[in-house]
SEVEXLUM-268527 format. One record per residue (C-alpha): x, y, z; residue in three letters. Coordinates in pm, whole numbers, plus 50000, padded with zeros to 5 digits. Layout:
N
+-------+-------+-------+------+
!    px !    py !    pz ! rest !
+-------+-------+-------+------+
!     X !     Y !     Z !  ALA !
...
+-------+-------+-------+------+
END
This chain:
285
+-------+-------+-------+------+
!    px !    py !    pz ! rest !
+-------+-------+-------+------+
! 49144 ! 63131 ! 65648 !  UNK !
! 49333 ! 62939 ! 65386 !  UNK !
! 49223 ! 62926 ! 64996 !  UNK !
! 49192 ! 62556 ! 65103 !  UNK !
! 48991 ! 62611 ! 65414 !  UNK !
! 48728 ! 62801 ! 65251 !  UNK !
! 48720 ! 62567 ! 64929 !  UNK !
! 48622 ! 62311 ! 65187 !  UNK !
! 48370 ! 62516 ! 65386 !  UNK !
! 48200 ! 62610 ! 65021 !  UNK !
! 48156 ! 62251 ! 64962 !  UNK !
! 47994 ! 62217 ! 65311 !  UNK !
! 47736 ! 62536 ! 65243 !  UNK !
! 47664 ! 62469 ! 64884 !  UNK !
! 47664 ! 62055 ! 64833 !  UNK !
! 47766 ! 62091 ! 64498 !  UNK !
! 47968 ! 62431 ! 64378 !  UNK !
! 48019 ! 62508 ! 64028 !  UNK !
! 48370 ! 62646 ! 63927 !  UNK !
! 48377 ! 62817 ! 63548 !  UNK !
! 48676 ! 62757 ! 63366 !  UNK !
! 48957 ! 63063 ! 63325 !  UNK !
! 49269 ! 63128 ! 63133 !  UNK !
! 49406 ! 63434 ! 63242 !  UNK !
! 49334 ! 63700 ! 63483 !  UNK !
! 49098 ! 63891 ! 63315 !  UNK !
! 48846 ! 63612 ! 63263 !  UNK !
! 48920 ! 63524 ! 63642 !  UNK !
! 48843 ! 63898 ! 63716 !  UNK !
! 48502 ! 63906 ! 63564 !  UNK !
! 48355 ! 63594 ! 63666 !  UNK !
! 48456 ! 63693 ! 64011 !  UNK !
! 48262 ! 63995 ! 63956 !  UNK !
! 47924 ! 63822 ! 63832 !  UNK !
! 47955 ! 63614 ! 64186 !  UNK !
! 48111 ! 63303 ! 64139 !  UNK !
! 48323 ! 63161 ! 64411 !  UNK !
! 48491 ! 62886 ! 64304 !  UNK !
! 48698 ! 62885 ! 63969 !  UNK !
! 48879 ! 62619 ! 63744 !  UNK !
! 49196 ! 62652 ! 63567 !  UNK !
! 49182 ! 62392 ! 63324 !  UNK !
! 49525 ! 62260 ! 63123 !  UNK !
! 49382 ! 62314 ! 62808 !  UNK !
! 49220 ! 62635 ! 62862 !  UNK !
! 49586 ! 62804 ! 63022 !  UNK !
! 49737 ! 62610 ! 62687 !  UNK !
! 49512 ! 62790 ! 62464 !  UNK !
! 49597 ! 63097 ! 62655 !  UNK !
! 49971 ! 63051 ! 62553 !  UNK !
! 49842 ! 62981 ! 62202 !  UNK !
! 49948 ! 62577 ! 62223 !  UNK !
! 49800 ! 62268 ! 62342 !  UNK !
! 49766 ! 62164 ! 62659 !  UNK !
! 50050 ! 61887 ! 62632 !  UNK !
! 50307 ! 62122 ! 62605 !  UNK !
! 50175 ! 62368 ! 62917 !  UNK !
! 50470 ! 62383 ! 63161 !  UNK !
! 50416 ! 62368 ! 63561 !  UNK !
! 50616 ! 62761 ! 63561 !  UNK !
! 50326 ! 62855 ! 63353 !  UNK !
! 50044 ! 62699 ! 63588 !  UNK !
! 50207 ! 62813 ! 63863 !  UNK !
! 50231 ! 63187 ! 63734 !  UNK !
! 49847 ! 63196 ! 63624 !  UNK !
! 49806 ! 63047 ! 63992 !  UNK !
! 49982 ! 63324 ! 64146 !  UNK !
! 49875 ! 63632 ! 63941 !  UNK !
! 49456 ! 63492 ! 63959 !  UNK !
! 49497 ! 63439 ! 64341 !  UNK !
! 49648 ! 63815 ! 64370 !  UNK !
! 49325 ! 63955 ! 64237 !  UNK !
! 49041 ! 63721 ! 64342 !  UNK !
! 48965 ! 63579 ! 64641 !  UNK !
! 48700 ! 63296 ! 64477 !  UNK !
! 48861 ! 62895 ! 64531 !  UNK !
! 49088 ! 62811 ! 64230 !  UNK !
! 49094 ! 62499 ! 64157 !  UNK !
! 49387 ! 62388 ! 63885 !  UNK !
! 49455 ! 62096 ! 63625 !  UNK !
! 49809 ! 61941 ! 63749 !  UNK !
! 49780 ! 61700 ! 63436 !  UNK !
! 49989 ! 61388 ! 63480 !  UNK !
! 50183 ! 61592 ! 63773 !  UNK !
! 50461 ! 61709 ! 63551 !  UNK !
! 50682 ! 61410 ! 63595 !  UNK !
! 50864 ! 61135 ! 63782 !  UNK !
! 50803 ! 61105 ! 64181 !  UNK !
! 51024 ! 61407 ! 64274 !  UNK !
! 50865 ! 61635 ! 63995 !  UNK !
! 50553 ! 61583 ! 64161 !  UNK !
! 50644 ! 61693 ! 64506 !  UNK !
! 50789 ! 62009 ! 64373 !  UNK !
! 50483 ! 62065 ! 64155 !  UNK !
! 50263 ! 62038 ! 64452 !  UNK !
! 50411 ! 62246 ! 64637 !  UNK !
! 50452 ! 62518 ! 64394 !  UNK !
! 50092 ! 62492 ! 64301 !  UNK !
! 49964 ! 62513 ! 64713 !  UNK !
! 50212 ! 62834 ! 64749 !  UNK !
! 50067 ! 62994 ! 64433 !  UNK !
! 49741 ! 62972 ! 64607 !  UNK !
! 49564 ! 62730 ! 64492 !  UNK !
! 49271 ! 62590 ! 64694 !  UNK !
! 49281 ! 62246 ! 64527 !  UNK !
! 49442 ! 62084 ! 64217 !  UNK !
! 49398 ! 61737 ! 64021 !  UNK !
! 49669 ! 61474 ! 63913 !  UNK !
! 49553 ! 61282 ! 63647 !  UNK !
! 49599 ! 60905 ! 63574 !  UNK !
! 49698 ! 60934 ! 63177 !  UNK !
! 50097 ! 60896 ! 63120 !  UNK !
! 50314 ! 61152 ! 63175 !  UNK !
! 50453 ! 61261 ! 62938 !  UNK !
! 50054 ! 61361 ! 62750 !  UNK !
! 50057 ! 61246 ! 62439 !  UNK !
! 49933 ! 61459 ! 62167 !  UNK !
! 49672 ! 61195 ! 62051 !  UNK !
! 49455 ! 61249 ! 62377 !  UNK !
! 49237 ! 61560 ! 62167 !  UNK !
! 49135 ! 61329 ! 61898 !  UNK !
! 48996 ! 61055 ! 62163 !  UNK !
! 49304 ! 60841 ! 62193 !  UNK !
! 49367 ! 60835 ! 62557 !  UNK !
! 49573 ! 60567 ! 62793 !  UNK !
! 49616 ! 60511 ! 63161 !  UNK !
! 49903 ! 60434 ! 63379 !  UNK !
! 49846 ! 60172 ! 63607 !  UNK !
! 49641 ! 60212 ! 63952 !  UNK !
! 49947 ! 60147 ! 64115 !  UNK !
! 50160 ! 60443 ! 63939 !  UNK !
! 49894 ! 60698 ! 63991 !  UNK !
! 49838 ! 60609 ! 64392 !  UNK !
! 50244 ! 60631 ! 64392 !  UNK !
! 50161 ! 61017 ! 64220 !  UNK !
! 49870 ! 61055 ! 64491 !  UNK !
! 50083 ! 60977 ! 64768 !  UNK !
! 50397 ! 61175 ! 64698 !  UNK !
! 50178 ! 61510 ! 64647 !  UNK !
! 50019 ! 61423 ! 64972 !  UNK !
! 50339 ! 61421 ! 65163 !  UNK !
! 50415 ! 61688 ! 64976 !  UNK !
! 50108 ! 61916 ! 65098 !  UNK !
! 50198 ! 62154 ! 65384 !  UNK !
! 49860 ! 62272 ! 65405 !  UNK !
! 49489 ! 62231 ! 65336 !  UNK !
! 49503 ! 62253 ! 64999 !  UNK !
! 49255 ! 61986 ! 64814 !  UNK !
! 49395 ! 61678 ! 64655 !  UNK !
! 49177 ! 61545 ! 64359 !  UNK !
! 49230 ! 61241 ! 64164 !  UNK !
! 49113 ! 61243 ! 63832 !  UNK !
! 49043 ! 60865 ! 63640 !  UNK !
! 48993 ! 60891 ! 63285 !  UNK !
! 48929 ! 60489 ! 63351 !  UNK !
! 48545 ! 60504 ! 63229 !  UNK !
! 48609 ! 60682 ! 62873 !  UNK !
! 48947 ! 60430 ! 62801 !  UNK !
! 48824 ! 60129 ! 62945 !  UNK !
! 48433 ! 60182 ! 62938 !  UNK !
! 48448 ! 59991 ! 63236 !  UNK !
! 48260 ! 60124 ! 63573 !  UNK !
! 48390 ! 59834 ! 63782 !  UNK !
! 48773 ! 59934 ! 63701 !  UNK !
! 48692 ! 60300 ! 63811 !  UNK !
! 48569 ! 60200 ! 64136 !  UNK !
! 48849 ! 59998 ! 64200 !  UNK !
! 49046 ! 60293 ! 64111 !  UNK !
! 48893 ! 60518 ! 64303 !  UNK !
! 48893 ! 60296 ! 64606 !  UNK !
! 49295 ! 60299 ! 64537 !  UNK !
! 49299 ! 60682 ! 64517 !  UNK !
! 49136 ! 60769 ! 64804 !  UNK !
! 49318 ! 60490 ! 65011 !  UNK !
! 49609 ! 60684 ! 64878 !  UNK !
! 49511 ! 61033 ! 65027 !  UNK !
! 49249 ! 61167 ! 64764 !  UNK !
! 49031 ! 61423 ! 64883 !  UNK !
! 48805 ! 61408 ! 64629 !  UNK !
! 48782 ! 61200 ! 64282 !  UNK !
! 48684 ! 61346 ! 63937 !  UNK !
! 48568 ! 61089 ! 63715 !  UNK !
! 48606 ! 61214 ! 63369 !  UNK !
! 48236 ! 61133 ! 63169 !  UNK !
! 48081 ! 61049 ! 63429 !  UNK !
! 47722 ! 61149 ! 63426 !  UNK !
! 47408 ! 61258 ! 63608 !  UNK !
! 47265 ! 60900 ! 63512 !  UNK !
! 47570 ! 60720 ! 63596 !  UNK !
! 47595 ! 60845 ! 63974 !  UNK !
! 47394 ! 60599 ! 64123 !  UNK !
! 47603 ! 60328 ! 64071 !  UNK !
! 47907 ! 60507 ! 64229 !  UNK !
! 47714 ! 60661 ! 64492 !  UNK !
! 47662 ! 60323 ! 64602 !  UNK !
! 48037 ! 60198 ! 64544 !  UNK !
! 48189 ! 60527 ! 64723 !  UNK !
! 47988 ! 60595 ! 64983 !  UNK !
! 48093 ! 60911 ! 65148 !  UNK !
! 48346 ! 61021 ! 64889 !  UNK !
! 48325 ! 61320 ! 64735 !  UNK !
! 48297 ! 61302 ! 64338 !  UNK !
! 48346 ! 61587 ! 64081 !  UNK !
! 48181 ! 61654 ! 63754 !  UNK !
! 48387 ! 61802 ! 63470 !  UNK !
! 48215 ! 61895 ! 63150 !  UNK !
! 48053 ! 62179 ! 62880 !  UNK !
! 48234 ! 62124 ! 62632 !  UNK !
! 47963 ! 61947 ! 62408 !  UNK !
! 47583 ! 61905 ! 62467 !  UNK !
! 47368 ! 61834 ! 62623 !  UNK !
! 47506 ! 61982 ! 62966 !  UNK !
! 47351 ! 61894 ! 63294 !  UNK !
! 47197 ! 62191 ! 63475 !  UNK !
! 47366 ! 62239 ! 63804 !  UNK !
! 47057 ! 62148 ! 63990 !  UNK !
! 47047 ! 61825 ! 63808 !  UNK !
! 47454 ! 61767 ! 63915 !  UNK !
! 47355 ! 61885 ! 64237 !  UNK !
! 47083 ! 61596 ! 64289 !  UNK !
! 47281 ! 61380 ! 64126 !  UNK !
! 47522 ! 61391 ! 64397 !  UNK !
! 47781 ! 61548 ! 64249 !  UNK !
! 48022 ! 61782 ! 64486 !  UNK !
! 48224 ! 61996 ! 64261 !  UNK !
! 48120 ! 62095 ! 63881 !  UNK !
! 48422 ! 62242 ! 63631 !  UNK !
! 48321 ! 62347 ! 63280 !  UNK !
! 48680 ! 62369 ! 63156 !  UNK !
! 48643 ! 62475 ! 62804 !  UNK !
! 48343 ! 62747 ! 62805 !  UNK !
! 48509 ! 63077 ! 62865 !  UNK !
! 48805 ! 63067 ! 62654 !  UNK !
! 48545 ! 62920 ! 62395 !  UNK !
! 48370 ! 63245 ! 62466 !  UNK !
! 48674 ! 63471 ! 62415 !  UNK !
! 48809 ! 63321 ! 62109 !  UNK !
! 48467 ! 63304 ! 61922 !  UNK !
! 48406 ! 63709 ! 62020 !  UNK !
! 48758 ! 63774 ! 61923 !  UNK !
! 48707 ! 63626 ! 61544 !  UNK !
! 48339 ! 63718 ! 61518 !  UNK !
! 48481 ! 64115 ! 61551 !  UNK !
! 48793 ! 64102 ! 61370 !  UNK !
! 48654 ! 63843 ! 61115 !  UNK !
! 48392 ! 64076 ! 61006 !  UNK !
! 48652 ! 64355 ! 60986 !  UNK !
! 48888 ! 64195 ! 60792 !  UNK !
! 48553 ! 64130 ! 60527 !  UNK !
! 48416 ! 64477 ! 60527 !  UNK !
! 48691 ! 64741 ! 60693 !  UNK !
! 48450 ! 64825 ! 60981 !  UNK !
! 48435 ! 64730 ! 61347 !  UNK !
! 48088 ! 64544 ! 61376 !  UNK !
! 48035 ! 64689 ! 61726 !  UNK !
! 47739 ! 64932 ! 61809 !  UNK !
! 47796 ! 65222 ! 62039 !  UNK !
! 47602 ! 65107 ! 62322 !  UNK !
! 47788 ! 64798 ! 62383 !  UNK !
! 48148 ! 64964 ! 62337 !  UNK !
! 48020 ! 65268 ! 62585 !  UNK !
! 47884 ! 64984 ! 62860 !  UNK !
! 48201 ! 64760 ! 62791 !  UNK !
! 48459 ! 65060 ! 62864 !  UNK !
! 48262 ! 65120 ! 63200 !  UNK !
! 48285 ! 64713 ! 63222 !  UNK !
! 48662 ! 64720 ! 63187 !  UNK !
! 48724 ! 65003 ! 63418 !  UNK !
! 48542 ! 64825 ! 63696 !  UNK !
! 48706 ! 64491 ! 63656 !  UNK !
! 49063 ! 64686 ! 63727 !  UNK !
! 48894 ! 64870 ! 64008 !  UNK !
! 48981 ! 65248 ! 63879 !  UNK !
! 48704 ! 65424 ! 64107 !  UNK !
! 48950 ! 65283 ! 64412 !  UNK !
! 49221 ! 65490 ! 64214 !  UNK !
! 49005 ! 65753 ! 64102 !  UNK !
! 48890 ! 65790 ! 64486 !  UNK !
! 49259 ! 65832 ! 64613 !  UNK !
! 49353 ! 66059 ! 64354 !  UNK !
! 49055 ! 66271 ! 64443 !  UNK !
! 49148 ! 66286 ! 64845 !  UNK !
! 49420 ! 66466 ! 64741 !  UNK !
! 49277 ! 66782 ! 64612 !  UNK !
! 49024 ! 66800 ! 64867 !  UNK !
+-------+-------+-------+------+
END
């Protein structure tokens, strides 16, 4: 079964399946591990990742985080194609290298391509309804498998405006959306959709300030797909400076032995070295 196949049959069992965001293998490798199924590579996460903002992330670099996550997990990824890295022909290619990296869905974005720097201090735009179902349409055709289109609107946070984002999301789906992600939209908000878009399938995306809806709350709220995009690497980074930070203030690694002992049995697991050790040990019997 395809990774797009069984993002679709996950949706089917679970209603509503949350996806934690990851940057890199390792965090993809662990939150496999505690059971998750479904995972989210977010654009400003993998940015991060590469130590620069999510503007500047390159489609090679999605596409290689794509490829080496897929090799070692077999939980849904689902991946930020921003703006769709450029004109009409840039987005074909993109969508295809993002389905062969094995990806079970991605999202194109309506903001302008190329992102502008001001989007992380609140300054965001939109393209027109009509350029983005043009973007929508091309990856479509572009698809040789089951992999999951999402449209992403950014229409309620610009324009505040529910009405516009229906009438978006009408266009988007009309234009071969799978499923829509409405950036901000809310647990309270749904109804009002619901109603607009019967039938279609809405994602969540979120975390990355509080209050954050429980997923039993997105869940009844009719929600179909929940990304927290900003969480993990959060995670990382603030353990990363909380160690070294103290270190760098009193010379010592502020670490006690019982978590560095039940960490390097951690580790070993996440690269699978009993497999290793087991193969190595058929030999000398």
């Amino acid at each position: 079964m395809t990774a797009g196949a069984r993002f679709r049959k996950l949706i089917d069992a679970r209603g509503c399946v949350c996806a934690p965001g990851v940057c890199d293998v390792l965090s993809a490798k662990i939150l496999t591990d505690l059971g998750f199924n479904a995972l989210y590579l977010g654009g400003n996460a993998l940015g991060l990742a590469h130590a620069k903002a999510q503007p500047f992330v390159t489609l090679t670099e999605t596409t290689e985080a794509v490829s080496r996550i897929s090799r070692v997990t077999d939980a849904a990824l689902v991946v930020d194609a921003g703006a769709g890295f450029g004109e009409p022909a840039h987005i074909a290619q993109a969508a295809r290298e993002i389905e062969r990296a094995g990806a079970a869905a991605f999202h194109i974005d309506d903001q302008p391509f190329p992102k502008s720097v001001n989007y992380h201090r609140g300054r965001g735009e939109l393209v027109s309804a009509q350029v983005m179902a043009a973007r929508l349409r091309i990856a479509r055709d572009a698809l040789r498998g089951d992999t999951m289109l999402i449209a992403r609107t950014d229409a309620l946070r610009v324009s505040k405006s529910t009405e516009e984002v229906i009438a978006r999301a009408n266009s988007y789906l009309a234009a071969g959306a799978d499923m829509l992600l409405v950036l901000d939209a809310a647990p309270a908000s749904m109804s009002k959709l619901r109603d607009a878009l019967p039938g279609a399938m809405i994602a969540w995306i979120g975390g990355v300030s509080p209050p954050v809806p429980s997923a039993q709350a997105l869940k009844d709220a009719g929600f179909s797909l929940a990304l927290y995009p900003f969480n993990t690497v959060a995670a990382m980074a603030g353990a990363v400076r909380d160690v070294w930070g103290d270190f760098a203030e009193t010379g010592e690694v502020n670490a006690t032995a019982d978590f560095l002992a039940r960490m390097r049995a951690e580790t070993l697991d996440i690269v699978d070295m009993q497999d290793y050790w087991d193969i190595e040990d058929a030999q000398d019997e």
